[in-house]
MDAnalysis code that builds the backbone (N, CA, C; Angstrom):
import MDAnalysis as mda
import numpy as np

u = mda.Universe.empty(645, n_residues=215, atom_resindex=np.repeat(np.arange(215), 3), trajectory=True)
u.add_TopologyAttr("name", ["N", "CA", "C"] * 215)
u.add_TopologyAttr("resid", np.arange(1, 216))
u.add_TopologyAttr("resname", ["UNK", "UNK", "UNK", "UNK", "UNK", "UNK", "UNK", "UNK", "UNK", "UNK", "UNK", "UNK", "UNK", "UNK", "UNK", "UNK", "UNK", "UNK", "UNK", "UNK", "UNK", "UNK", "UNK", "UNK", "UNK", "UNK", "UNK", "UNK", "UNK", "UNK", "UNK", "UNK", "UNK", "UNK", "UNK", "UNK", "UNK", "UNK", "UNK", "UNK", "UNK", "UNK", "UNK", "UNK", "UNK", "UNK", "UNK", "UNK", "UNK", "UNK", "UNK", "UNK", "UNK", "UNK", "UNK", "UNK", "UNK", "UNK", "UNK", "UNK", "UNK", "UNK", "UNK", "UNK", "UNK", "UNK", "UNK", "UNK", "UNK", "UNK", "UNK", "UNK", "UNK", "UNK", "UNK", "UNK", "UNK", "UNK", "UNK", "UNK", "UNK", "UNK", "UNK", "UNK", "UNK", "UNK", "UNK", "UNK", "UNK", "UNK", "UNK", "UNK", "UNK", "UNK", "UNK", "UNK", "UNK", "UNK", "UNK", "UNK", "UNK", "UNK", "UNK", "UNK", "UNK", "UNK", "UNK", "UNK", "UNK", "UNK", "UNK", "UNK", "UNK", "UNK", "UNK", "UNK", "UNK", "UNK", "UNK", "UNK", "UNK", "UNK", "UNK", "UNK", "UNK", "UNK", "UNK", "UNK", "UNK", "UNK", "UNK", "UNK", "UNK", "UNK", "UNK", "UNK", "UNK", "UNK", "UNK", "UNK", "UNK", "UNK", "UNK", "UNK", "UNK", "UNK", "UNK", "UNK", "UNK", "UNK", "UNK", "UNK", "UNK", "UNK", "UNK", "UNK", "UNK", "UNK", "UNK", "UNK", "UNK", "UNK", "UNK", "UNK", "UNK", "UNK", "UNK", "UNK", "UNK", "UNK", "UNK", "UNK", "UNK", "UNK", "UNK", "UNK", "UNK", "UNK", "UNK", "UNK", "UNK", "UNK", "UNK", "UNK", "UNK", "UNK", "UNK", "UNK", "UNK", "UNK", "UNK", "UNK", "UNK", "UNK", "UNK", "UNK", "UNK", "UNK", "UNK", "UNK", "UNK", "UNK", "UNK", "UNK", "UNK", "UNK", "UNK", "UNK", "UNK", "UNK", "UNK", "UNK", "UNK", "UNK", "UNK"])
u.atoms.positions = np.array([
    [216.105, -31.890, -32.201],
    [215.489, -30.799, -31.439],
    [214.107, -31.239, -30.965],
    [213.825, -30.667, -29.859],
    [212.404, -31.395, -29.312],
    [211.578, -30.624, -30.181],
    [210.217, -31.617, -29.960],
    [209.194, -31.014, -30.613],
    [208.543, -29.688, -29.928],
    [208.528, -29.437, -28.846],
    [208.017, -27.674, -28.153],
    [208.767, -27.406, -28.362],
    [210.049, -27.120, -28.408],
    [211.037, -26.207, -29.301],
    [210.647, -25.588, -30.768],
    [210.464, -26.345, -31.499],
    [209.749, -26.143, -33.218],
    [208.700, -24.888, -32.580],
    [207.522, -25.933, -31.642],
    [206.181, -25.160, -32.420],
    [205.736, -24.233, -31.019],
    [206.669, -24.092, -29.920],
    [206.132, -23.124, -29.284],
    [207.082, -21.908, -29.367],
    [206.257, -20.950, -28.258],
    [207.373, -19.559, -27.981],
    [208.711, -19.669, -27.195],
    [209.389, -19.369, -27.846],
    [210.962, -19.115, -26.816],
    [211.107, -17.935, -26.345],
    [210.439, -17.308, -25.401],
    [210.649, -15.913, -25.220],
    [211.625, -15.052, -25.468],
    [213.093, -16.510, -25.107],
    [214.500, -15.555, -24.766],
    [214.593, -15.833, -26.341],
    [214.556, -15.892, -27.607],
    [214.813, -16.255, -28.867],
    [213.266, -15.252, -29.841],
    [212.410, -14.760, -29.031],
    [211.411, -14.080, -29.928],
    [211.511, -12.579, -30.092],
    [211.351, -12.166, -31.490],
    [210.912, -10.743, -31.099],
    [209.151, -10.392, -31.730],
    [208.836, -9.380, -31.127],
    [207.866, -8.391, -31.379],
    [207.903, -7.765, -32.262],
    [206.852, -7.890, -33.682],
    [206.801, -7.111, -34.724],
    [205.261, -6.519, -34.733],
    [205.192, -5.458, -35.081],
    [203.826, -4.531, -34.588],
    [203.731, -3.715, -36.067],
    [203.167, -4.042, -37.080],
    [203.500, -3.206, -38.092],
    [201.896, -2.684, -38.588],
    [201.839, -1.713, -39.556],
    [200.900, -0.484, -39.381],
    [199.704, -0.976, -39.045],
    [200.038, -0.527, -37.568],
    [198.302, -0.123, -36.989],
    [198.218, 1.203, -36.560],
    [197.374, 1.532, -37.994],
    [197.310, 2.954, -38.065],
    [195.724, 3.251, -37.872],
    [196.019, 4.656, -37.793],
    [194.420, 4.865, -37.316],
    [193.255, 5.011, -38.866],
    [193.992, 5.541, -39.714],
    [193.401, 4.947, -41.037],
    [193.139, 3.981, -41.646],
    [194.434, 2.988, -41.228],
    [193.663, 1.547, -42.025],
    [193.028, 0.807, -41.038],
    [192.723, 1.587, -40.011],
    [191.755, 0.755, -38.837],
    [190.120, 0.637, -39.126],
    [190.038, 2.017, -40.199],
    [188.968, 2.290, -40.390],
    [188.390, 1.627, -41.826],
    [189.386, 0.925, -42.160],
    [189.324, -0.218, -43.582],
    [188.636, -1.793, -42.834],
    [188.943, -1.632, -41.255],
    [188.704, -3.074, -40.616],
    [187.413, -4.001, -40.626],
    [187.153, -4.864, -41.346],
    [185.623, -5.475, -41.000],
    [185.678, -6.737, -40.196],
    [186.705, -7.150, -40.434],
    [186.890, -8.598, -39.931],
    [186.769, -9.102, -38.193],
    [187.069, -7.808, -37.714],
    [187.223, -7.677, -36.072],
    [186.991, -6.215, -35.605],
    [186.083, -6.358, -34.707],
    [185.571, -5.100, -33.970],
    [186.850, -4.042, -33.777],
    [186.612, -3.211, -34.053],
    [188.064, -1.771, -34.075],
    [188.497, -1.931, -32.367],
    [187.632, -1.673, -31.605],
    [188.165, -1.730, -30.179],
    [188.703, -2.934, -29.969],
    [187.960, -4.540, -30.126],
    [188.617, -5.387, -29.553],
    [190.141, -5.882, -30.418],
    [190.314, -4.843, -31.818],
    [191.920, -4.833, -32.235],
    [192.807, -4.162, -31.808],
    [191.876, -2.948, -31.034],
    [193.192, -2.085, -30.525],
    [193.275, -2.163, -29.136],
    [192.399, -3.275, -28.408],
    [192.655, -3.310, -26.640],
    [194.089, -5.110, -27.330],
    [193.405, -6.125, -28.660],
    [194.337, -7.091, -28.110],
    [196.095, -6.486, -28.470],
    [195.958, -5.617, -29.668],
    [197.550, -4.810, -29.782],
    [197.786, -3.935, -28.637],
    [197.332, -3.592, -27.736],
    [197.565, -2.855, -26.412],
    [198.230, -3.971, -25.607],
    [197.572, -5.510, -25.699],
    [198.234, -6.001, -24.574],
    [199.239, -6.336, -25.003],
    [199.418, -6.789, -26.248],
    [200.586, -7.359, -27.187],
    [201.620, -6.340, -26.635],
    [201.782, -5.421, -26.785],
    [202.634, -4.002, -26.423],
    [203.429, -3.953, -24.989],
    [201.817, -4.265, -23.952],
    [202.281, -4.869, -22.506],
    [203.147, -5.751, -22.284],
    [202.550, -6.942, -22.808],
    [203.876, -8.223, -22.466],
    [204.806, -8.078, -23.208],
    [205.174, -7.734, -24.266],
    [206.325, -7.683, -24.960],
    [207.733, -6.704, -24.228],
    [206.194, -6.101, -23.809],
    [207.431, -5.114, -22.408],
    [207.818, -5.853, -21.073],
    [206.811, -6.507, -20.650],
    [207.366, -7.609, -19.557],
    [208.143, -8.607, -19.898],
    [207.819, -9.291, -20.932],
    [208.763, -10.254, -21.532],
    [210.004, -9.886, -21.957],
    [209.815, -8.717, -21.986],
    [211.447, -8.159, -22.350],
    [211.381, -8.524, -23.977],
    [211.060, -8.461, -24.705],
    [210.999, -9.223, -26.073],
    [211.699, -7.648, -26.700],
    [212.373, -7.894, -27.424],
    [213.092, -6.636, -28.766],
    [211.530, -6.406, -29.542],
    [211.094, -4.704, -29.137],
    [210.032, -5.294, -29.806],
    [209.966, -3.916, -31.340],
    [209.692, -4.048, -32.478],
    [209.951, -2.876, -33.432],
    [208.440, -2.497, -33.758],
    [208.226, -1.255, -34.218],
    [207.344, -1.026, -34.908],
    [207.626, -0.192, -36.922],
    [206.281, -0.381, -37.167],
    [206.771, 0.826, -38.296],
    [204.942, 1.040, -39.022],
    [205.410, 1.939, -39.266],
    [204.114, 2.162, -40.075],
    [203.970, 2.369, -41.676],
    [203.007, 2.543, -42.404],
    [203.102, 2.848, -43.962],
    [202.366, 4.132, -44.392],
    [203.550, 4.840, -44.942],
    [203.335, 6.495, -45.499],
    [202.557, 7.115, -44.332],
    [202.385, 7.014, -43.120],
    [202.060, 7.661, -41.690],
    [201.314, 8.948, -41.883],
    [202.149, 9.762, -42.539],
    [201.385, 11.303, -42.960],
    [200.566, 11.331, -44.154],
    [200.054, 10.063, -44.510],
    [198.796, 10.170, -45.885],
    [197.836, 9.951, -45.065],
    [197.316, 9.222, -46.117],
    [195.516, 8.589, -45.250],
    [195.886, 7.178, -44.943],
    [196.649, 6.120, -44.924],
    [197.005, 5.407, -43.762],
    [196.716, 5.866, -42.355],
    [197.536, 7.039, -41.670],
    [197.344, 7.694, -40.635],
    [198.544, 7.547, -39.771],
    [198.756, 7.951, -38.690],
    [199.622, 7.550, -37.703],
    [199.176, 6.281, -36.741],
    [200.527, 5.596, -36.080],
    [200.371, 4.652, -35.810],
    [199.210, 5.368, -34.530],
    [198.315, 3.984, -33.826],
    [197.912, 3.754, -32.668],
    [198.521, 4.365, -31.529],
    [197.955, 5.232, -30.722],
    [199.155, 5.934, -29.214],
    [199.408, 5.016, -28.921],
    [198.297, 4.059, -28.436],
    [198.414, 3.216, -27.150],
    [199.964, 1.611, -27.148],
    [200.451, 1.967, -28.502],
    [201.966, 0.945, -28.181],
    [203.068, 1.427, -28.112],
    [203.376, 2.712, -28.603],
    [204.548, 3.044, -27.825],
    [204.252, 3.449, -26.204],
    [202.949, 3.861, -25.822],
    [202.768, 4.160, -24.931],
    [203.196, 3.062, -23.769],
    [202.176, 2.083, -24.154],
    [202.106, 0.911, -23.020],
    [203.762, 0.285, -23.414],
    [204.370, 0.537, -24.240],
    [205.767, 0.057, -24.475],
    [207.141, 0.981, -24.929],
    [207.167, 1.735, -24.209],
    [207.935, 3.123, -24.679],
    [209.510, 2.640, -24.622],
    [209.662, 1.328, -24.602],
    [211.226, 1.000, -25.051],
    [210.800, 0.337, -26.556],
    [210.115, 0.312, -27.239],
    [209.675, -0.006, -28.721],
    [210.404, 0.720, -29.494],
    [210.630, 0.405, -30.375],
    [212.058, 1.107, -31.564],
    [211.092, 1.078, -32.728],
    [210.796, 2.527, -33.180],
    [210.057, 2.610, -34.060],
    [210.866, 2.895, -35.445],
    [210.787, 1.380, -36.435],
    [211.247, 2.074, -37.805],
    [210.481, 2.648, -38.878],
    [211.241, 3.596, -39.849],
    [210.081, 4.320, -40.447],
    [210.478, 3.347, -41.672],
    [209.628, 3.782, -42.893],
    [209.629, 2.780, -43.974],
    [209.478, 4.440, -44.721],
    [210.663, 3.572, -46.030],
    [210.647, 4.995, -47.174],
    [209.597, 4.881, -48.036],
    [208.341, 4.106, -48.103],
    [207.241, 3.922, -49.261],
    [206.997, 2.407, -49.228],
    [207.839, 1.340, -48.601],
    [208.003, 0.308, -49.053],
    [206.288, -0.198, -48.588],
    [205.239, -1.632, -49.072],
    [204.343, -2.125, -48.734],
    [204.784, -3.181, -47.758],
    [205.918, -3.619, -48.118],
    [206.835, -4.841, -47.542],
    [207.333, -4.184, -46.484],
    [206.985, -4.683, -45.272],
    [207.753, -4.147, -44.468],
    [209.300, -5.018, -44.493],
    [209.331, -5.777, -44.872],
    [210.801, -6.316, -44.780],
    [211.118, -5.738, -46.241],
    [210.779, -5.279, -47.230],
    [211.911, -4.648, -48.284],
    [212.004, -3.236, -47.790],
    [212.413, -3.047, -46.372],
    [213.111, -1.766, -45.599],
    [214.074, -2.213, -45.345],
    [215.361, -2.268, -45.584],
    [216.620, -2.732, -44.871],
    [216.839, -2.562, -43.981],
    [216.207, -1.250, -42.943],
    [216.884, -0.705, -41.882],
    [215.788, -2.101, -40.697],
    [214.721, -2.139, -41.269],
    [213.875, -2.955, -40.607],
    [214.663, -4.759, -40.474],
    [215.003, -4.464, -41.494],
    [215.489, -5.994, -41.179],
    [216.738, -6.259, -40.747],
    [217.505, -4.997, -40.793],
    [218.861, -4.714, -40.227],
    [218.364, -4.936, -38.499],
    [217.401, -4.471, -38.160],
    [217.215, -4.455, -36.552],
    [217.007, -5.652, -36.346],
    [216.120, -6.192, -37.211],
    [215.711, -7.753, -36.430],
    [216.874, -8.860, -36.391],
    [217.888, -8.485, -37.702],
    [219.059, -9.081, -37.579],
    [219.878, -9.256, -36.531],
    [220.026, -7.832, -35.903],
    [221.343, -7.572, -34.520],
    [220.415, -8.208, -33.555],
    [219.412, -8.828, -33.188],
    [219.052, -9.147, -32.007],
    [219.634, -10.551, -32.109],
    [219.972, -11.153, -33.230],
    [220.359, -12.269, -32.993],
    [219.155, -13.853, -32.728],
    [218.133, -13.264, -32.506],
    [216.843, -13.756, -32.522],
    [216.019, -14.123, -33.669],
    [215.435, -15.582, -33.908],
    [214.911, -16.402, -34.920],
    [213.484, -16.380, -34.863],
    [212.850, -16.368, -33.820],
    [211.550, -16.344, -33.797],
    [210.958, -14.899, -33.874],
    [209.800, -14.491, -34.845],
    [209.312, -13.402, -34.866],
    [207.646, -13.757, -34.423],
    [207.389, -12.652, -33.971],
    [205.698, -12.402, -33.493],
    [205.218, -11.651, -34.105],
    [204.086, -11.539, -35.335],
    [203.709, -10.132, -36.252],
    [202.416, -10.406, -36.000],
    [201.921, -8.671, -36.015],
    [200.700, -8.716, -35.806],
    [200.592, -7.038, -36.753],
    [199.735, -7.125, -37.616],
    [199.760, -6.269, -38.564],
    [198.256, -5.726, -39.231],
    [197.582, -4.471, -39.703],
    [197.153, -4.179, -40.268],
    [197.423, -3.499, -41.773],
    [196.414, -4.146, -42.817],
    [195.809, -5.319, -42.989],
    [196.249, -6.820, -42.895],
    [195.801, -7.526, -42.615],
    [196.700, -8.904, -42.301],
    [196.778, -9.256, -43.823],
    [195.821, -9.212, -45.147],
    [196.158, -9.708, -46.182],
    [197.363, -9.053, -46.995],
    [197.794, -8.234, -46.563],
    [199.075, -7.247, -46.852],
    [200.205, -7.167, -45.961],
    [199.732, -6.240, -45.149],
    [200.924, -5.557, -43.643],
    [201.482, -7.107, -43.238],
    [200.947, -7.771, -43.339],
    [200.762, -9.118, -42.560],
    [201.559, -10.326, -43.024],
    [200.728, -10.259, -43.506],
    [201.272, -11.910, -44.994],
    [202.550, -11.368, -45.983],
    [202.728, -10.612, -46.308],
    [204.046, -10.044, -47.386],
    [205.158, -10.038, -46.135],
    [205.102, -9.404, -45.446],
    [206.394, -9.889, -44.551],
    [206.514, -11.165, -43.200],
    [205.436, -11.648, -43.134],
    [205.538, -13.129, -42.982],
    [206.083, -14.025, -44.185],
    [205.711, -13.438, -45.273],
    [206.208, -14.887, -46.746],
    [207.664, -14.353, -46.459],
    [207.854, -13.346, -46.361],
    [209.868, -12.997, -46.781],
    [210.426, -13.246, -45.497],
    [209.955, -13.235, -44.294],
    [210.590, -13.504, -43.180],
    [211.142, -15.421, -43.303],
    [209.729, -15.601, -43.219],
    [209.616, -17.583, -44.068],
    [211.033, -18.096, -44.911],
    [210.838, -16.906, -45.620],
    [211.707, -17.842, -46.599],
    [213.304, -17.206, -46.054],
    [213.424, -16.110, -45.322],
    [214.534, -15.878, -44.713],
    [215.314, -17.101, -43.648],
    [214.230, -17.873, -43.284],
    [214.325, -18.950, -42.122],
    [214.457, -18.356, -40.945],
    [213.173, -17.641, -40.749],
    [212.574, -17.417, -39.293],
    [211.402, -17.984, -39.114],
    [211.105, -18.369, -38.100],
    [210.162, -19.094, -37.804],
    [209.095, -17.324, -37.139],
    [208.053, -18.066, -37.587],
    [206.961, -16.792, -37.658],
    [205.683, -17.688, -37.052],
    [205.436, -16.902, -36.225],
    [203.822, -16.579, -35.812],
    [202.899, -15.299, -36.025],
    [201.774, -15.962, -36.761],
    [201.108, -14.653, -36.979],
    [199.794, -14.314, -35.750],
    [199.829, -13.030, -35.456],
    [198.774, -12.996, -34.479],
    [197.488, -12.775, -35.134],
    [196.771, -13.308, -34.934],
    [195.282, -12.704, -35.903],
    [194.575, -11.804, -35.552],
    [194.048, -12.329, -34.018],
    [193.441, -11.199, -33.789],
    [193.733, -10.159, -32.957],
    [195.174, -9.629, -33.411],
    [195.658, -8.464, -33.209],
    [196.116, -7.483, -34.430],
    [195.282, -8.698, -36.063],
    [195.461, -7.971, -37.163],
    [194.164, -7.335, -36.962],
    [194.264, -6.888, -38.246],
    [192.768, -6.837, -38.983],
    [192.736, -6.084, -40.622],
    [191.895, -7.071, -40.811],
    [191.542, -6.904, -42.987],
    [189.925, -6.675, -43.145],
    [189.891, -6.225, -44.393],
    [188.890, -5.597, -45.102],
    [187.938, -6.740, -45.172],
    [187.711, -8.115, -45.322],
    [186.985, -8.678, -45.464],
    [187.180, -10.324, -44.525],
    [186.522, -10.878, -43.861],
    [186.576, -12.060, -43.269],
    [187.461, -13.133, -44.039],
    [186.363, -12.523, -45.387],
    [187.324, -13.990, -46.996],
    [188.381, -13.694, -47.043],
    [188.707, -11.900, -47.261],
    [190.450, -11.970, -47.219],
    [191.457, -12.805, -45.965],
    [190.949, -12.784, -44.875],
    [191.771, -13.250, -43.814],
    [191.447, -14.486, -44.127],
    [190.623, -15.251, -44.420],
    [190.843, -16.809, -44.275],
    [191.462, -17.110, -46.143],
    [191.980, -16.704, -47.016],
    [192.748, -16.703, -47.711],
    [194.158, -16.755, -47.548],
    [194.597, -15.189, -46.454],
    [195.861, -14.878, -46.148],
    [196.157, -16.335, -45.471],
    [195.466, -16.690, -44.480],
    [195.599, -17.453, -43.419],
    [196.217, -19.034, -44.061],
    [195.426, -19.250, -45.416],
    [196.273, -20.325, -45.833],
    [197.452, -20.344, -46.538],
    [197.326, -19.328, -47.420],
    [198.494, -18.826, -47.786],
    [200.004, -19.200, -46.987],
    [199.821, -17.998, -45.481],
    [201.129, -18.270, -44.741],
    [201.145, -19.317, -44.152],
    [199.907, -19.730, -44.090],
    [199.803, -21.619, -43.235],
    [200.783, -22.518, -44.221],
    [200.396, -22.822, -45.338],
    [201.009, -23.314, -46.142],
    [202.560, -23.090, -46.377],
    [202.790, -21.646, -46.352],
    [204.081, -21.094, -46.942],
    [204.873, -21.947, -44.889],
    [204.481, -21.669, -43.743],
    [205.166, -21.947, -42.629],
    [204.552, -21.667, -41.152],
    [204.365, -20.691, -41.815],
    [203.847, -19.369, -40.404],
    [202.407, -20.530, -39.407],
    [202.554, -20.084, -38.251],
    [201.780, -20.888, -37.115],
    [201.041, -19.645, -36.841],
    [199.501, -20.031, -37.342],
    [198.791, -18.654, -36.935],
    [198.916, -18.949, -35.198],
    [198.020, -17.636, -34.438],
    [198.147, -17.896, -33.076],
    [197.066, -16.590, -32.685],
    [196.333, -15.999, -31.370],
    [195.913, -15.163, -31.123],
    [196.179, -14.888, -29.589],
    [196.126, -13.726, -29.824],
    [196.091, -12.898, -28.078],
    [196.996, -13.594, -27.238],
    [195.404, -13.940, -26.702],
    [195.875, -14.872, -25.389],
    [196.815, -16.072, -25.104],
    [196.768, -16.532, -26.556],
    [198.044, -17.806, -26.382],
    [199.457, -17.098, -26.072],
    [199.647, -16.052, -26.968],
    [200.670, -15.339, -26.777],
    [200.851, -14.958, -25.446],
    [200.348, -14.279, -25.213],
    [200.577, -13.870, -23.872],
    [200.554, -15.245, -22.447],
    [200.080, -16.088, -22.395],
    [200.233, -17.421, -21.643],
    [201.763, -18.028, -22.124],
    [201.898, -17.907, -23.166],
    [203.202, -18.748, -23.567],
    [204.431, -17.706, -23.477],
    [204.114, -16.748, -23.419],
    [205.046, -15.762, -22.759],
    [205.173, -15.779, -21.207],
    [204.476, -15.295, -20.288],
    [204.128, -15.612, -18.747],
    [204.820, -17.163, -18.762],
    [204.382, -18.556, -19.486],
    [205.009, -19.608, -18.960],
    [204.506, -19.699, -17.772],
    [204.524, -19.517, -16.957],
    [204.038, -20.340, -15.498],
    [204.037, -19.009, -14.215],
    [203.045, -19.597, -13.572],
    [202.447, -18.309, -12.617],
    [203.622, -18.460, -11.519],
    [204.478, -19.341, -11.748],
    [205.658, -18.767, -10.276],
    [206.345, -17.902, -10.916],
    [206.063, -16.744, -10.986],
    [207.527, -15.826, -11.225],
    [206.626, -14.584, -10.681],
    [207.689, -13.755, -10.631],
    [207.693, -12.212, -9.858],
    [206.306, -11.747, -10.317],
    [206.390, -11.305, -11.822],
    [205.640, -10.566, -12.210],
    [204.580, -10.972, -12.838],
    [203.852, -12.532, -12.622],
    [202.931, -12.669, -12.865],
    [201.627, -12.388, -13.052],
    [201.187, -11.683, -11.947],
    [200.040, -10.767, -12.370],
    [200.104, -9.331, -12.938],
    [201.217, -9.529, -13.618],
    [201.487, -8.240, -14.295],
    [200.956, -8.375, -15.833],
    [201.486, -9.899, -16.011],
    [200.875, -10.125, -17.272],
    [199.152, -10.843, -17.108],
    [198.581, -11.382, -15.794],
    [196.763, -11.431, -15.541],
    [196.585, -10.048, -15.865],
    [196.813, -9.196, -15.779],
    [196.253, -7.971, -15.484],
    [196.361, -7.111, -16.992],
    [197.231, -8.043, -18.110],
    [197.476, -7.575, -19.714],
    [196.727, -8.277, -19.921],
    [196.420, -9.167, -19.601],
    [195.030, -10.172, -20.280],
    [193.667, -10.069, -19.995],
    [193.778, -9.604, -18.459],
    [192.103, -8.707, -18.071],
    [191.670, -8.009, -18.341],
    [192.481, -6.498, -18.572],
    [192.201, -5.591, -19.000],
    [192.026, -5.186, -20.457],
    [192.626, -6.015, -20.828],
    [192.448, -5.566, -22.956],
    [191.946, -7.207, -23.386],
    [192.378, -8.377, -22.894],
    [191.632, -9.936, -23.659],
    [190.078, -10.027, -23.415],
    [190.559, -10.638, -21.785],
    [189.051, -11.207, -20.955],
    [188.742, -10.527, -19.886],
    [188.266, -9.663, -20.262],
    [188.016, -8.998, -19.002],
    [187.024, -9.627, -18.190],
    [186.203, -10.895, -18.511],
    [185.311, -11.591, -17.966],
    [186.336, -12.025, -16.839],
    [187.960, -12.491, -16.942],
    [188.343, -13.106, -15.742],
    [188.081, -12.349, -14.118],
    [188.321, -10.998, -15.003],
    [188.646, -10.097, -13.904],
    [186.702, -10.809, -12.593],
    [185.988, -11.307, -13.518],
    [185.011, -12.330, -12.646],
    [185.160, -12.949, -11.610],
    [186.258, -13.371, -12.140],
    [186.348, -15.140, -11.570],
    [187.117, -14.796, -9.993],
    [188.456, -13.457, -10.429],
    [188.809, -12.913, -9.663],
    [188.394, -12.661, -8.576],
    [187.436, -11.661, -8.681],
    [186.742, -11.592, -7.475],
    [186.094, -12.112, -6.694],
    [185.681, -13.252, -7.640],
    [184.788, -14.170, -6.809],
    [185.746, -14.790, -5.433],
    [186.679, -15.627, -6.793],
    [187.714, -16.016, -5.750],
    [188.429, -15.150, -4.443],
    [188.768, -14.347, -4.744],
    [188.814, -12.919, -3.541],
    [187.759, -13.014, -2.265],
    [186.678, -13.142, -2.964],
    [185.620, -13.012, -1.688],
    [185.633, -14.235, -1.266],
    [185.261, -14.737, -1.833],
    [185.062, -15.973, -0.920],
    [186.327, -16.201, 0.363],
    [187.743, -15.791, -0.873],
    [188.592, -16.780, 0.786],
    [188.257, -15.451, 1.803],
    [187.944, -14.434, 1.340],
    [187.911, -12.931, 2.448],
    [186.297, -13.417, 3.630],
    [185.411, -13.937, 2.800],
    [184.922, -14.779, 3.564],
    [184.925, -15.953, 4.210],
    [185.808, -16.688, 3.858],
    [186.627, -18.107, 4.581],
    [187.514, -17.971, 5.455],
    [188.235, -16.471, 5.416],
    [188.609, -16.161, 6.527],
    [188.200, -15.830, 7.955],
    [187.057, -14.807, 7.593],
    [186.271, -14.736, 8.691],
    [185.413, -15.212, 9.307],
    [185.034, -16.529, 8.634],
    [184.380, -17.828, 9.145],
    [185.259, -18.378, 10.411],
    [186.327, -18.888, 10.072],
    [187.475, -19.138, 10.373],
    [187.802, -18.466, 11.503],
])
């Protein structure tokens, strides 16, 4: 098997795992600014909808002080299949959860989870040892302390898992700017990653709008 096969995204072979980003344990977050976790899980939400990716959610005990999930991913992704969890911490010791990821027939998973030293890493280790190949998104987690995340981080490094953030995801999804809907996914990355591009944009804009009328 080639080597970009192993260690990159297969779009048509990945799914989308989005697990509790709730509005309570958002407020546990130190590691990453609360907004810039809930604009990069907004875009995550976006492309997973352009990419067409199977994408699930679930949350933990929803009606305690966890909280309910985030609006903004079923929103920006309202074909998302939300599973509930009966108490479990694991999101994979839910059967029904892993029953879904099963029927897609799909090996590669994408998780991006609050807290990452929990939500995160416990069903990255059981996915691992299931033999799925896992990427973890980081900074579309977020944990209680910086030290906890660079702990988790070796942990699943070690155990398999290829950390990854945002924007790679979303570039290695898109794959290449000839297709239809390319600036569908610039415009998931401007608006919730870099919005600095949305810069460069315009620049470029004006100018040829002025190279034209030189011309």
């Amino acid at each position: 098997m080639p080597h970009t096969i192993k260690t990159m995204i297969d779009p048509a072979d990945a799914v989308m795992l989005l697990i509790d980003h709730q509005s309570g344990l958002f407020q546990l977050v130190k590691d990453i600014d609360m907004l810039r976790l809930r604009h990069n899980v907004s875009a995550l939400a976006k492309v997973s909808r352009l990419a067409k990716l199977p994408t699930f959610t679930t949350a933990s005990v929803p009606d305690g002080p966890n909280g309910p999930l985030i609006p903004e991913i079923h929103r920006y992704n309202p074909e998302a299949i939300h599973i509930p969890r009966t108490g479990q911490i694991n999101a994979w010791d839910n059967p029904k959860w892993v029953e879904a990821i099963e029927k897609t027939g799909r090996k590669t998973l994408l998780i991006a989870a609050t807290l990452t030293s929990v939500c995160l890493s416990f069903p990255t280790l059981s996915a691992l040892a299931a033999g799925y190949r896992v990427f973890t998104i980081i900074d579309a987690s977020g944990n209680w302390s910086s030290m906890a995340t660079e702990i988790t981080l070796a942990r699943v490094v070690q155990a398999g898992a290829m950390p990854i953030d945002t924007y790679a995801v979303i570039a290695e999804l898109m794959s290449t700017y000839d297709r239809a809907d390319a600036m569908e996914f610039v415009d998931a990355l401007v608006d919730h990653v870099v919005p600095q591009y949305r810069l460069l944009i315009e620049s470029f804009d004006r100018a040829n709008s002025v190279k034209d009328k030189v011309a």
